[in-house]
C-alpha positions in Angstrom: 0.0 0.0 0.0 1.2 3.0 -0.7 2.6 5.8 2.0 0.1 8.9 1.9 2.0 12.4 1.4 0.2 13.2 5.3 2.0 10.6 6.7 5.1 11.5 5.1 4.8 14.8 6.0 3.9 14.3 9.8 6.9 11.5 10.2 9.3 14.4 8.7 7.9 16.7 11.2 9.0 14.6 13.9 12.1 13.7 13.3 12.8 18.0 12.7 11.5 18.6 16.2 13.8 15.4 17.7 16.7 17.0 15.8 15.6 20.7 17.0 15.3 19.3 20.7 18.3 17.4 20.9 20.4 20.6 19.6 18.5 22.8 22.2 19.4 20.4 24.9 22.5 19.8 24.2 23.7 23.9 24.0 22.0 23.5 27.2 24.2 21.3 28.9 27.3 22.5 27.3 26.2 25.8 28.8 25.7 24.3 32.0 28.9 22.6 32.3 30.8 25.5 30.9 29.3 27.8 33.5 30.4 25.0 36.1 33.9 24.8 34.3 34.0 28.5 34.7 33.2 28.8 38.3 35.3 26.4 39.8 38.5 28.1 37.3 36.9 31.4 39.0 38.2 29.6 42.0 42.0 29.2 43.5 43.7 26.5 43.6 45.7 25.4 46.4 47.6 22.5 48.2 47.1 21.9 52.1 48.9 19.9 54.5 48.5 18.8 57.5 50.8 20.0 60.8 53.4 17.3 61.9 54.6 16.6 65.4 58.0 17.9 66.0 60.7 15.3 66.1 62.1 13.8 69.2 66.1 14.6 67.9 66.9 18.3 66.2 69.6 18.8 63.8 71.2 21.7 62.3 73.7 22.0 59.9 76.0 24.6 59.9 79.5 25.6 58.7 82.6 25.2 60.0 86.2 25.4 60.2 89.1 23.0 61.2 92.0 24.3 63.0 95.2 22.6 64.8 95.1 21.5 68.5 98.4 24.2 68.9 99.5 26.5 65.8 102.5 29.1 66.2 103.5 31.6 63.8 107.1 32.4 64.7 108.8 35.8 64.2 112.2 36.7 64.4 113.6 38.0 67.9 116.8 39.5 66.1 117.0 41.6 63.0 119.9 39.8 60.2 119.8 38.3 57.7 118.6 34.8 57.0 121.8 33.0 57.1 120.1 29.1 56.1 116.5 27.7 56.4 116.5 23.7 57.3 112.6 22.8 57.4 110.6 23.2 54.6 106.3 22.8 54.2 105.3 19.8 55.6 108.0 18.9 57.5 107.8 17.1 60.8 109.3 18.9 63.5 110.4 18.3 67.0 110.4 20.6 69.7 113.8 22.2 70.1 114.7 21.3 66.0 116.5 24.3 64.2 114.5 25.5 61.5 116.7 28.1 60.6 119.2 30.8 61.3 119.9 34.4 61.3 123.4 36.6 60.8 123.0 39.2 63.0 126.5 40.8 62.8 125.3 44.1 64.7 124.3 42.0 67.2 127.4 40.3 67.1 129.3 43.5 67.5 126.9 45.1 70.8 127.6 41.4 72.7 130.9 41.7 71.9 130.8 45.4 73.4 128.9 44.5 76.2 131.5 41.6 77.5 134.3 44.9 76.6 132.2 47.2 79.7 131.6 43.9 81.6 136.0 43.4 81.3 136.8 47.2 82.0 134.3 47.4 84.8 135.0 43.8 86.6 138.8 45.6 86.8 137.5 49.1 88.0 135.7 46.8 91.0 138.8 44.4 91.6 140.6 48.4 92.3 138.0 49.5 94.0 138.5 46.1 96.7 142.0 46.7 96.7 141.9 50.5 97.8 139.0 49.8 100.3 141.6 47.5 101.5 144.1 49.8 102.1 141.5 52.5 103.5 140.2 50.3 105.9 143.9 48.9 107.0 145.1 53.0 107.8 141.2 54.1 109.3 142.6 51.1 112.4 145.8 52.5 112.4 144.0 56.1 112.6 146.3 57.2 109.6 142.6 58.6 107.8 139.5 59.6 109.1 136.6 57.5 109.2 134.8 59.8 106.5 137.8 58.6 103.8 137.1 55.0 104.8 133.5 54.8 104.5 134.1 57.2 100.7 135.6 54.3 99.8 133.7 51.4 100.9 131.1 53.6 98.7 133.1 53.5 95.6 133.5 49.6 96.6 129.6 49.1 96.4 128.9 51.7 93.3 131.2 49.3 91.5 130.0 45.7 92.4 126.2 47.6 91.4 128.3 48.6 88.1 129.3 45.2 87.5 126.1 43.4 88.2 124.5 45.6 85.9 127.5 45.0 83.0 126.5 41.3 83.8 122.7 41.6 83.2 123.8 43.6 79.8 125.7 40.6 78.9 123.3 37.5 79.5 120.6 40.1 77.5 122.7 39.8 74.6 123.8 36.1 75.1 119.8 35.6 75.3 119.4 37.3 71.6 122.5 35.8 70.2 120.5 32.5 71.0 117.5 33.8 69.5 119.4 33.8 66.1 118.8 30.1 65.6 114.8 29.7 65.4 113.8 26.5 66.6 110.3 24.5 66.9 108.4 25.5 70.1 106.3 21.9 69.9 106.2 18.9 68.0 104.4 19.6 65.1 104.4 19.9 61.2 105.9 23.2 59.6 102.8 24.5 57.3 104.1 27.5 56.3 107.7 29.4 55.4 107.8 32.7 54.8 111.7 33.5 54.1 114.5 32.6 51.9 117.8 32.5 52.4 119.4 36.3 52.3 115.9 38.0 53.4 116.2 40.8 55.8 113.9 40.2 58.6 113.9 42.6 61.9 113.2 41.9 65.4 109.0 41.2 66.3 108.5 40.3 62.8 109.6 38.9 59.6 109.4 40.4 56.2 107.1 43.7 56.4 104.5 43.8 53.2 102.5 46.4 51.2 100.5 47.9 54.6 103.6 47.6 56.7 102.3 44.4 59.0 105.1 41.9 59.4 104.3 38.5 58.4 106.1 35.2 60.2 108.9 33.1 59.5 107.6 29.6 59.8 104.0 28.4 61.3 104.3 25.1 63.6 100.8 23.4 64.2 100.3 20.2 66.0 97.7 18.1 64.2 97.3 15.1 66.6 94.1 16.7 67.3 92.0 19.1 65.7 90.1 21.9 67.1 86.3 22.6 64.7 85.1 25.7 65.3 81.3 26.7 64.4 79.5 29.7 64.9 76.3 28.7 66.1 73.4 31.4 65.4 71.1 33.2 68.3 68.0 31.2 67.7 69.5 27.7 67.7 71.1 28.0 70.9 69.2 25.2 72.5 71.3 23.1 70.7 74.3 24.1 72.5 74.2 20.9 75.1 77.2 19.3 77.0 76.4 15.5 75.6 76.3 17.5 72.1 78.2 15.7 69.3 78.9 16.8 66.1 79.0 14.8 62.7 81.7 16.3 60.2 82.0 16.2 56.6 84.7 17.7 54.4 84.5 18.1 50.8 88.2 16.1 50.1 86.3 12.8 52.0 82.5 13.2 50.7 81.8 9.8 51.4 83.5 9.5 55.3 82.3 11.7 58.6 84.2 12.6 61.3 83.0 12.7 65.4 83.7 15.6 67.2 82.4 16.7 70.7 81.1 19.5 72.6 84.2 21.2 73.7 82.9 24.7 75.2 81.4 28.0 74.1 82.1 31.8 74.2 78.9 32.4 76.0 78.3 35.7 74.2 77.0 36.4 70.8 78.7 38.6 68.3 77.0 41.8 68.0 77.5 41.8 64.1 76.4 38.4 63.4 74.3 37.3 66.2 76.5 33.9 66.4 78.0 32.7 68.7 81.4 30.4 68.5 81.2 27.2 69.2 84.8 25.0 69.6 84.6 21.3 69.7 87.7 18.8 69.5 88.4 16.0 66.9 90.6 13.1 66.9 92.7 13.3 63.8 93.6 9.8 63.0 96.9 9.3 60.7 96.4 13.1 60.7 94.5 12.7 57.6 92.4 16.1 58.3 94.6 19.7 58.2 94.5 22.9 59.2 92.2 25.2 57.7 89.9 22.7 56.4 86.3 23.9 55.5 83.7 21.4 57.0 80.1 20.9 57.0 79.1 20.3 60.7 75.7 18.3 61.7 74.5 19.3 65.2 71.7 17.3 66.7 70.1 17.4 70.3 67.1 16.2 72.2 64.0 18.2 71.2 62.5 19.9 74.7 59.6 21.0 72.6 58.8 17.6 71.1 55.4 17.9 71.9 54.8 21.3 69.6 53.5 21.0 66.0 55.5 22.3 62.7 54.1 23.9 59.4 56.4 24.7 56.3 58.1 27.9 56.4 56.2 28.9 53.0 52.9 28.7 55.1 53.3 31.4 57.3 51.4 34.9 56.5 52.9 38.2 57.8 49.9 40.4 58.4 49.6 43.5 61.0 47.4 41.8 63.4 50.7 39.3 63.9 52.0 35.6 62.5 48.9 33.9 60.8 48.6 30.7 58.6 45.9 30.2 56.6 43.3 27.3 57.5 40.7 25.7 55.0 37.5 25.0 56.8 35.4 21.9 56.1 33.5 24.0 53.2 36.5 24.9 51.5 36.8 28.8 52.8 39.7 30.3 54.1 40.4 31.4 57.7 43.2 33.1 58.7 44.4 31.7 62.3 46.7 33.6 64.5 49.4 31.4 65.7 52.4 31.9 67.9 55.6 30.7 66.0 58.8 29.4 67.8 61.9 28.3 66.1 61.8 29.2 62.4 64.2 27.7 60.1 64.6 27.6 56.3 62.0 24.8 55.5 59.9 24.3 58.7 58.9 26.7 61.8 57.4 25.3 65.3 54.0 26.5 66.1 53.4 27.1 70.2 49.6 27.7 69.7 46.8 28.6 67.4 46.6 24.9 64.9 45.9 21.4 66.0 47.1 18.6 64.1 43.8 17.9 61.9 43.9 21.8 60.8 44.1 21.8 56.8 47.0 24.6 56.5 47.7 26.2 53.0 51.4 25.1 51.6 51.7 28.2 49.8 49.1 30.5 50.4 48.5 32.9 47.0 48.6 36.9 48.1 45.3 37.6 46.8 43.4 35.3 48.9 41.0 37.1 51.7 39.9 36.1 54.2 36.4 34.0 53.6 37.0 33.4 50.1 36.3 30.0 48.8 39.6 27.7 47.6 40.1 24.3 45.3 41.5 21.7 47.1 43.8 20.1 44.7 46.3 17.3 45.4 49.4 18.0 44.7 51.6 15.7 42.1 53.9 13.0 43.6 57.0 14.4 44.8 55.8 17.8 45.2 55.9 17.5 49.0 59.0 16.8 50.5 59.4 18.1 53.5 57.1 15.2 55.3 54.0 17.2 56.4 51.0 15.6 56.0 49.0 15.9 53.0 45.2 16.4 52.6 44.4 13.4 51.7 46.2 12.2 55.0 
């Protein structure tokens, strides 16, 4: 039977008004879910974590430096001329070994004068004896009055006190004409020499440079044991404990560290620096360590505030009303919670009061959020949080 034009018509209606429907419903949920889309982009995005307990043990690592146990720089006594030098760098001394010597002829020349006056003197008091001698032999025999007799008992005394003082002259100048060999003061290893053979170097000091300072002859340091020296900043003085001990790194052995132990402290900061130093003491096996080192120095101590909570440094807000982090309440709007903030450091700061550990604390909080505004949770990738606080999703 054939289809009636009607029929055709009305089927073609139809399917125009399905078509027509499914187009208007469809711009309708695309606008719908772009409005959505557009609301929650309207919206800021940010990572929370959760505040962690602070740890039981603290550690801070700080620079320091490695010095000897004992270090001497030696300076000349007498001015000469370097006559020979015997112990070069990295020689291994023993106390009382000549590490070099010194002409002094002008020196040479005023000991030799001085034993001259002590000569002429000694025979000006060995007259002086002789005539109180006779003085005192003619005042019993009442051949000279007791005035000439006691005149020269006088002279007798002024020259003994002439020749004692010619003596002291003379053991002076037998004490610098020792002084012209330098020896070691300790055992020890010879890092440094500052002369060479024909230098001019004057008494309290060796060669004089550009700004007129004198430098030393030789540095001695004994390296049986080490001496590290940190300075320890204002804030981390809790650390500063008598059991303290100190692990040690040096860049020349990455892979090996060192002990060293609390040794004492200056007990007054540096007005300049707000640190404090810090000296512990090292065992320097086969004297592998030297003088001078740089060294990367790991404090730790017992925690007395343990029972405190820590946020990341990047959480903290500095507003006028005080220290505030930024909280994310159950329907994702932002508070801004006064807090009270302890020791800071680079990556995490101890909060005495104001969060709880199930507080949802902003990471990174943007600078145009207000307080009240409404936030997107996100999760952050894997490896974005490092530092150990607890994540959201915690």
């Amino acid at each position: 039977m054939a289809t009636s034009p009607k029929f055709i018509a009305a089927a073609g209606g139809c399917l125009l008004a399905l078509y027509v429907g499914y187009i208007v419903v469809d711009r309708i949920h695309v606008s719908s879910a772009l409005a959505t889309e557009t609301k929650e982009n309207a919206l800021p995005d940010v990572a929370v974590i959760k505040p962690v307990q602070s740890p039981n043990k603290v550690a801070l690592t700080l620079p320091g430096n490695i010095d000897a146990w004992y270090q001497a720089p030696i300076y000349p006594q007498v001015s000469g001329y370097v006559k020979m030098w015997y112990k070069d760098y990295g020689a291994r001394v023993k106390q009382g070994d000549v590490l070099a010597e010194i002409n002094a002829p002008a020196l040479d020349a005023q000991y030799a004068q001085a034993k001259a006056d002590l000569a002429s003197i000694m025979a000006k008091y060995n007259l002086s004896n002789v005539t109180l001698q006779r003085w005192q032999a003619m005042g019993r025999s009442q051949s000279v009055s007791g005035q000439s007799v006691s005149v020269a008992q006088a002279d007798q005394q002024s020259a003994k006190a002439q020749v004692e003082a010619a003596e002291r002259n003379v053991a002076h100048f037998e004490a610098l004409e020792r002084f012209k060999t330098i020896v070691a003061p300790f055992d020890g290893i010879v890092t440094s020499r500052s002369i060479n053979v024909g230098d001019y170097v004057h008494d309290g000091g060796g060669n004089l440079n550009a700004s007129g300072a004198a430098s030393e002859l030789f540095t001695v340091a004994d390296v049986h044991k080490l001496r590290l020296f940190v300075s320890v900043p204002e804030v981390f003085q809790y650390v500063l404990q008598p059991d303290i001990m100190a692990d040690v790194t040096v860049p020349q052995f990455k892979d090996r560290k060192f002990k060293a132990n609390f040794l004492t402290t200056a007990r007054g900061y540096d007005p300049n620096t707000r640190t404090s130093t810090t000296e512990f003491e090292m065992d320097n096996p086969n004297e592998v360590l030297w003088p001078g080192t740089f060294a990367s120095v790991e404090l730790k101590a017992n925690n007395e505030n343990a029972h405190l909570y820590e946020v990341p440094t990047s959480a903290l807000v500095f507003q006028e009303k005080g220290m505030q982090l930024a909280v994310v309440r159950d329907d994702n709007t932002v508070h801004f919670q006064n807090v009270v903030v302890g020791r800071m450091a680079d990556t995490a700061t101890e909060i005495q009061a104001g969060i709880g550990p199930n507080d949802r604390v902003i990471a990174n909080p943007p600078a145009d959020v207000l307080e009240g505004d409404k936030v997107n949770v996100t999760v952050p990738q894997r490896g974005y949080n490092q530092s150990g606080f607890g994540k959201e999703s915690e």
